[in-house]
N, C-alpha and C positions, 0 to 999 in steps of 0.2 A: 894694778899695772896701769889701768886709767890715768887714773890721780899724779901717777908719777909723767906719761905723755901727755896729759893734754894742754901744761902751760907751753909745750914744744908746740903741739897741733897749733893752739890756740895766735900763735906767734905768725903763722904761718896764712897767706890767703886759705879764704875757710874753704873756695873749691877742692886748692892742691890738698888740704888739711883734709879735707873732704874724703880725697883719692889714698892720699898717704895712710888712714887709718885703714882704709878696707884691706890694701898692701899688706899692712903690720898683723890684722884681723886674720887673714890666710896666713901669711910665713906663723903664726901662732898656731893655726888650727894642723898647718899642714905637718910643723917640728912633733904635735901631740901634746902642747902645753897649753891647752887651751884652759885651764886651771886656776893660770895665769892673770884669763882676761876675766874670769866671772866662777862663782861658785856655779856646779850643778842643779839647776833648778828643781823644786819637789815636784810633783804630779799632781794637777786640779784637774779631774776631765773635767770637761763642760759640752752641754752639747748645744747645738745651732746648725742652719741650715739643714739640721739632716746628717752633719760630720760630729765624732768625736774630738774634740780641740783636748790635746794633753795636760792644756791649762789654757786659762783666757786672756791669756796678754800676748798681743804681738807685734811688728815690728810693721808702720805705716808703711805704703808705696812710696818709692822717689832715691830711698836711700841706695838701693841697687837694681838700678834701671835696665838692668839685659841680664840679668839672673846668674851675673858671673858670680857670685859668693854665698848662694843658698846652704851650704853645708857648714861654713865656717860663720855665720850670721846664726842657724839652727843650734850650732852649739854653746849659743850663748845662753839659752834656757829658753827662749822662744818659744810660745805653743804653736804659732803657726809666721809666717813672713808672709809679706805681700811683694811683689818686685813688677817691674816695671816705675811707669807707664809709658807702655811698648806702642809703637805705630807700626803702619803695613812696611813701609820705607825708610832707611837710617835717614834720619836728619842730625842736624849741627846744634840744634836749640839755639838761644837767643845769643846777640854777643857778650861779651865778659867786658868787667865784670858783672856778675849775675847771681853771685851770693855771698849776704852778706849776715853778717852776726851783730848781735845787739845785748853784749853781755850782762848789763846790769839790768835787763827787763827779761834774760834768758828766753832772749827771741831770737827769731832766723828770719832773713827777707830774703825770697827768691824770686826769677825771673827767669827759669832754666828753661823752659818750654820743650820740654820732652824731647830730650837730646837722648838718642838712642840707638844703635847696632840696626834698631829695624827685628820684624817679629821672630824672624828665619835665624837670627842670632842666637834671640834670647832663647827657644827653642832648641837649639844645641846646644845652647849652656844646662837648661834645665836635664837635657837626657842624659847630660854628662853627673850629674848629680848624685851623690848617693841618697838624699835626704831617706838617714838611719831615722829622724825626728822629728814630729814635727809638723802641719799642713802649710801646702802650698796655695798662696793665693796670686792671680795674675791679671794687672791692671793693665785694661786695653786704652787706646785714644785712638784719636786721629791723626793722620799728617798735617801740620800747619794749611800747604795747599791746597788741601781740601775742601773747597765751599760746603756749608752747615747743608745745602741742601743733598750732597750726594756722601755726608759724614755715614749712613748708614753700609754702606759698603765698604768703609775702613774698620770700621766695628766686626761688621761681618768677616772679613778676612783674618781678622785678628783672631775674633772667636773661634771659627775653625781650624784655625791651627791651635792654638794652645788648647784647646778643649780634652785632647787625651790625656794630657801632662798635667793638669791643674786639678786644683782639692777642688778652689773656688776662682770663677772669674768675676772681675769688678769690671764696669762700665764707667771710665772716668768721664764726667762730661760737666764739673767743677773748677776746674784748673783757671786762675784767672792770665794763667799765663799765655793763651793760645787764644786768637782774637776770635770775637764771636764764639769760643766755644758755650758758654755758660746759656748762650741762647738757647742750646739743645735742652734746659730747662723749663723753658715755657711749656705751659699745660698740653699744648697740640703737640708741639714738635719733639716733645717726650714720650708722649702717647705713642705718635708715627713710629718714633726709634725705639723702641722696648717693644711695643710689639710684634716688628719685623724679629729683633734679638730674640723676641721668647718663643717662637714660631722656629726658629735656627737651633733654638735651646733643645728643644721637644727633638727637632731632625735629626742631630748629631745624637744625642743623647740614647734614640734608637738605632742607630750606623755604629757608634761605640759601646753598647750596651753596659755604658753606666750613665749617673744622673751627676752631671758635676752646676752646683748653685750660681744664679749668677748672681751679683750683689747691684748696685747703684750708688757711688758717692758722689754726694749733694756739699754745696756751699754752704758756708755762713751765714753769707750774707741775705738769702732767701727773705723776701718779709712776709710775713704771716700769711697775706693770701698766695703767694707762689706755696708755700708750705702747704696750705690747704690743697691746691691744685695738685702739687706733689701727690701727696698721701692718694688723693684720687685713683689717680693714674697708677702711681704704685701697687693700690690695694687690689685695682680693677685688674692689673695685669697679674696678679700673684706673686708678685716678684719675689725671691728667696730669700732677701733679706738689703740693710740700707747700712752705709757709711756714713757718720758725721760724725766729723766733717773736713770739708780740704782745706785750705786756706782762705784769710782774708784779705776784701783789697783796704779795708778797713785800717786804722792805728789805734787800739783801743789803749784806754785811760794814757798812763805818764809814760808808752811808748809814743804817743802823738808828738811830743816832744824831743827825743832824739833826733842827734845829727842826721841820720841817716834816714829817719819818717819818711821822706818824699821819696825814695827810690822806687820808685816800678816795682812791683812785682805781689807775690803773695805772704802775707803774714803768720807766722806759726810760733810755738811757743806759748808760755804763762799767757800772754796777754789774752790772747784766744780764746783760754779755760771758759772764763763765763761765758760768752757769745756761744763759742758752739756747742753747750753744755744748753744753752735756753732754747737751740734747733735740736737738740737731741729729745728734749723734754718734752716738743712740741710735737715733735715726728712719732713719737713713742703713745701722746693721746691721740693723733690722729690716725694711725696705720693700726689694722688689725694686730692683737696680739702675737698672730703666729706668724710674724712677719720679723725676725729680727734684727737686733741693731750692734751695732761698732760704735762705739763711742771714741773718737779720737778729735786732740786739738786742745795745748795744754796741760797733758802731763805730765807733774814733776815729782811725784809723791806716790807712796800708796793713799794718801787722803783722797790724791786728786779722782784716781781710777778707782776709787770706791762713790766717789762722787759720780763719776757716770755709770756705773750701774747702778746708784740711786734714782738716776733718771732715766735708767730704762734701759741699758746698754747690757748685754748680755758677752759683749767679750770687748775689750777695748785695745785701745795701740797704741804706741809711741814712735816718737822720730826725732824733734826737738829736745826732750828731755833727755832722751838717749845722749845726745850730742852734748849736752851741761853736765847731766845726772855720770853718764858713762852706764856700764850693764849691769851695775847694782839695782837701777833701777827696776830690773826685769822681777829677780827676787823680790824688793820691796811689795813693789806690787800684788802679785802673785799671794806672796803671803796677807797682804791687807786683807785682798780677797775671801784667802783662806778662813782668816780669822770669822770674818763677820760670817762668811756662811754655817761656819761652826758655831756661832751664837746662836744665830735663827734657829740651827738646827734643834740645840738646847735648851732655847725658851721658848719653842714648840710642843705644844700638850699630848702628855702622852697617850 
């Protein structure tokens, strides 16, 4: 069904194109023909964080930013969705246009700046949910006018609400789209915020009497010693687990060349694969083993997402690929995975 919309999608500004497919995505799921858009996925548990994941592939944050389409997204084959990145307050995100496609490098350029309902939304969307499949993950931010120095109370607002409704919460503080946010990655000022969050983790966690993980997604564009200071800070606070990665403000290889290279915003897509594939590899020798990872940024393939579980990714995502590949992608995957774990298994001594 993909293959047959998406020279229409594709025709169309990729926002509205954007909005139009999730529309199409529900009226599919809601008629019961969701058959339509993607075969049934198989079953790979995998475990991380502490959760059961039904299989290790799932569906990046950004794509459905206020949790309106969790059930009809989950029945794509999905092991788990991430939605958001929610703030305390609806904002407008940045102005349009703000997203843009780059088809013959199967990239996306954004500059959406976490344009969203606000938490109290997404929130009612998620209780409205049946999610029969599948784990939920829920990516926090900040409001735009928020100064970095009081972002730790946007965090916090966010995390306790969504804390009873979420499998897993991510701490966005990558986005190059939202100024000054990526500062929240410097060694101190990372430290200051995940500590207050894992102190808030521990509180709520006894108030709800369950333990829900919170993750960290980190940039690309990191250079080796912000990494090393990362991992620091990461290992020191225990953090449940890490995302890599978001986007770049980068143009890597013959997307630098594109009409479009100079647009503002963050890079996704093939071009990505290597870059954030060499911070996956680098996060994965420097953080504790029981610290796990998300490998996302450049999936088009099962090659690709058996590539980042070569470097150490224990469940990976997609979002760009989705958008080229369509939801075949999910099976592909899934099974690449399959396969290889089923080798190891078999040229494992008895």
């Amino acid at each position: 069904m993909y293959r047959i919309t998406r020279p229409f999608l594709f025709g169309l500004d990729a926002e509205r194109a954007h909005e139009l497919s999730l529309k199409m995505l529900d009226a599919a799921f809601n008629s019961g023909v969701t058959g339509l858009v993607a075969k049934p996925a198989k079953v790979l548990p995998t475990r991380a964080f502490g959760l059961t994941f039904p299989n290790p592939v799932g569906l990046a944050a950004g794509l459905d930013k206020n949790g309106a389409h969790i059930d009809a997204l989950l029945a794509l084959g999905f092991g788990f969705i991430e939605i958001g990145t929610v703030t305390p307050k609806p904002q407008a995100g940045n102005p349009k246009p703000r997203l843009f496609r780059l088809p013959q490098h199967g990239a996306i350029i954004n500059r959406m700046g976490f344009n969203n309902l606000g938490v109290d939304a997404l929130v009612e969307n998620v209780r409205r949910a049946q999610r029969r499949s599948g784990l939920l993950g829920i990516n926090i931010g900040k409001n735009k006018d928020t100064p970095n120095e009081q972002a730790a109370q946007d965090y916090l607002f966010c995390l306790e609400r969504v804390f009873p409704l979420a499998d897993y919460v991510t701490v966005n503080i990558s986005s190059p789209n939202t100024a000054g946010l990526r500062e929240l990655q410097e060694e101190s000022a990372l430290r200051q915020l995940l500590s207050r969050l894992r102190d808030a983790q521990e509180t709520l966690g006894s108030r709800h009497r369950k333990r829900v993980p919170m993750l960290v997604k980190l940039a690309p564009d990191l250079s080796d010693r912000d990494i090393d200071a990362a991992c620091r800070v990461l290992g020191d606070l225990n953090i449940d687990g890490v995302i890599a990665t978001n986007t770049t403000i980068t143009r890597p290889g013959a997307a630098a060349n594109h009409a479009l290279a100079k647009q503002a915003g963050g890079l996704s897509g093939t071009p990505l694969m290597e870059q954030s594939t060499l911070v996956l590899r680098k996060l994965r020798k420097g953080l504790p083993e029981s610290i796990p990872l998300i490998g996302v940024g450049g999936i088009d393939s099962g090659a690709d997402a058996l590539t980042k579980i070569s470097a150490g990714a224990t469940l990976v995502q997609l979002y760009s690929g989705l958008v080229y590949r369509g939801p075949e992608l999910i099976g592909e995957c899934i099974e690449s995975i399959r396969r290889r774990k089923e080798f190891r298994a078999g040229a494992a001594p008895a």
